[in-house]
Structure formats: structure tokens, C-alpha cells
C-alpha positions in Angstrom: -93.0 -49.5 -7.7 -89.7 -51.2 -8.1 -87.3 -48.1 -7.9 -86.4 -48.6 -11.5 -86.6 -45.4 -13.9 -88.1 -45.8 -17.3 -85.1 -45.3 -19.7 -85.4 -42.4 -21.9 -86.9 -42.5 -25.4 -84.2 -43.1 -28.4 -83.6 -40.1 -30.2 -82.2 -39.9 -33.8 -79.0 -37.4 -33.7 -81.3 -34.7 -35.1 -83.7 -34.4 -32.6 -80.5 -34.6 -29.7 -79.2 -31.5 -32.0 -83.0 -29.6 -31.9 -83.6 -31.0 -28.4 -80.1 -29.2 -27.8 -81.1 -26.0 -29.2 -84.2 -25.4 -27.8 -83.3 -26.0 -24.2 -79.9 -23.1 -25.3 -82.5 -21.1 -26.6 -85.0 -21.5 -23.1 -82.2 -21.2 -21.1 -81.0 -17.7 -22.8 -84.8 -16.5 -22.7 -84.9 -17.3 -19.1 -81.6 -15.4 -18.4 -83.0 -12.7 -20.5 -86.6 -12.3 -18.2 -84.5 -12.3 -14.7 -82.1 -9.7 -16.2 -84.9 -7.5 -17.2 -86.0 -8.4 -13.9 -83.1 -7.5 -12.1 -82.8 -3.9 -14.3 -86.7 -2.9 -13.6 -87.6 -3.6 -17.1 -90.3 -6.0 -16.2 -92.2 -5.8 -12.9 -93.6 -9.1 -11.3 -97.3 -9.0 -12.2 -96.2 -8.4 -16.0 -93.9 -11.6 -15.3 -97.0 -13.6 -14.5 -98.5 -12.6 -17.2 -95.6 -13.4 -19.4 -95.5 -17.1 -18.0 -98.8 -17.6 -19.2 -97.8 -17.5 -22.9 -94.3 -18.7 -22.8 -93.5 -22.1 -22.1 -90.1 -21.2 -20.9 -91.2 -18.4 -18.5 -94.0 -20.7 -16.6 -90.8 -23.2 -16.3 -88.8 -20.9 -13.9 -87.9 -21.4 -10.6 -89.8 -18.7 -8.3 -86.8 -18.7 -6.6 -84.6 -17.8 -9.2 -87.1 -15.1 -10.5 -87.2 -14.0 -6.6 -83.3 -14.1 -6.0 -83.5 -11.6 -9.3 -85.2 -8.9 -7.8 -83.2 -5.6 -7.4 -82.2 -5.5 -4.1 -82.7 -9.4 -3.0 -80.1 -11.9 -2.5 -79.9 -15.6 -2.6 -80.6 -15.3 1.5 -83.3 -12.8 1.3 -85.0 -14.6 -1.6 -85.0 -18.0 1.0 -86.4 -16.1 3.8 -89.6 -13.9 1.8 -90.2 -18.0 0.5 -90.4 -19.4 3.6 -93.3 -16.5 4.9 -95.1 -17.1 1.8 -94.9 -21.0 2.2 -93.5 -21.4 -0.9 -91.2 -24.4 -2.0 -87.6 -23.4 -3.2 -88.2 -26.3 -5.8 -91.9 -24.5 -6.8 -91.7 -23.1 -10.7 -93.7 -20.3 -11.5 -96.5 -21.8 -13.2 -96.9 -23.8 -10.0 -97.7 -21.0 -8.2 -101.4 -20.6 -7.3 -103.3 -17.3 -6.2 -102.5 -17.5 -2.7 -99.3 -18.3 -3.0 -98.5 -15.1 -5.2 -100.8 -13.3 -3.3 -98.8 -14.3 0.0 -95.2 -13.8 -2.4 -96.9 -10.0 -3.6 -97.7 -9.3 0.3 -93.5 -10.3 1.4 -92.8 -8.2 -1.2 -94.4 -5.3 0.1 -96.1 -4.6 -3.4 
């Protein structure tokens, strides 16, 4: 490998604008699944569940969804991770059995 990125593909002004609008749209889904989250509205398992058919879900950082939780923090959220030897960088879809599994048992659920 020479270091060099490939350069993006060229895109006509309206895909930039529907390019735009779906990742506005994914971001205000995304916001929308850790506030329900945060408020109890949806528990964990039903979040896995939820990735499964939503692009935008599976996309989410587990730390992000785990920093959500009611009563976790950005510190907390590092530390139950790190016992469940789970990347910070790790999306949710990335997550395999024993890795939830290990990130259910931190939890204490």
C-alpha cells in the first residue's frame, strides 16, 4: 500500500442534497433510540433486536448506546467496556454473543 486514500466518488448536487438528508435523518433516529434509552422506553435486548432491522441502529456506537443508560456516565460507560473487552470504537452490529453476553453480565441484567 502506498498510504494514498482512494478519492471519493463524484456526486451530482442531488445525491450531496439526499446523501445530506439521510445521514440528518440517521443521526435524529439515533438520538431518538439513546433518548428512549436513557427514559426506560426501550431496554437493551429490545435494542438488539431493533439493530437487526434498522440500518442506523446496527451503526451505533456501543459506547454511545452504553453512556445512555440511566444512571451511566461517560466514565462508567468506559470502565463496564473495558470488563467486557469491548472496543470504545465497536458499533453495535459488531458486537458478537460473547461480547453482549459479557456487556449483559457488567450490567448486572
Amino acid at each position: 500500500m502506498t498510504g494514498v486514500s482512494p478519492t471519493p466518488p463524484s456526486l451530482s448536487q442531488e445525491q450531496r442534497v439526499a446523501a445530506s438528508k439521510l445521514a440528518v435523518a440517521n443521526r435524529r433516529r439515533r438520538a431518538e433510540v439513546k433518548r428512549m434509552v436513557k427514559v426506560g422506553e426501550l431496554s437493551l435486548t429490545d435494542l438488539f433486536t431493533l439493530a437487526e432491522g434498522e440500518e442506523c441502529v446496527a451503526q451505533m456506537r456501543a459506547f454511545d448506546l452504553i453512556s445512555a443508560l440511566p444512571t451511566i456516565g461517560e466514565v462508567k460507560a468506559k470502565r463496564i467496556m473495558q470488563d467486557a473487552s469491548i472496543a470504545q470504537t465497536r458499533r453495535v452490529r459488531g458486537l458478537g454473543p460473547k461480547q453482549r453476553a459479557e456487556l449483559f453480565r457488567a450490567l448486572g441484567r
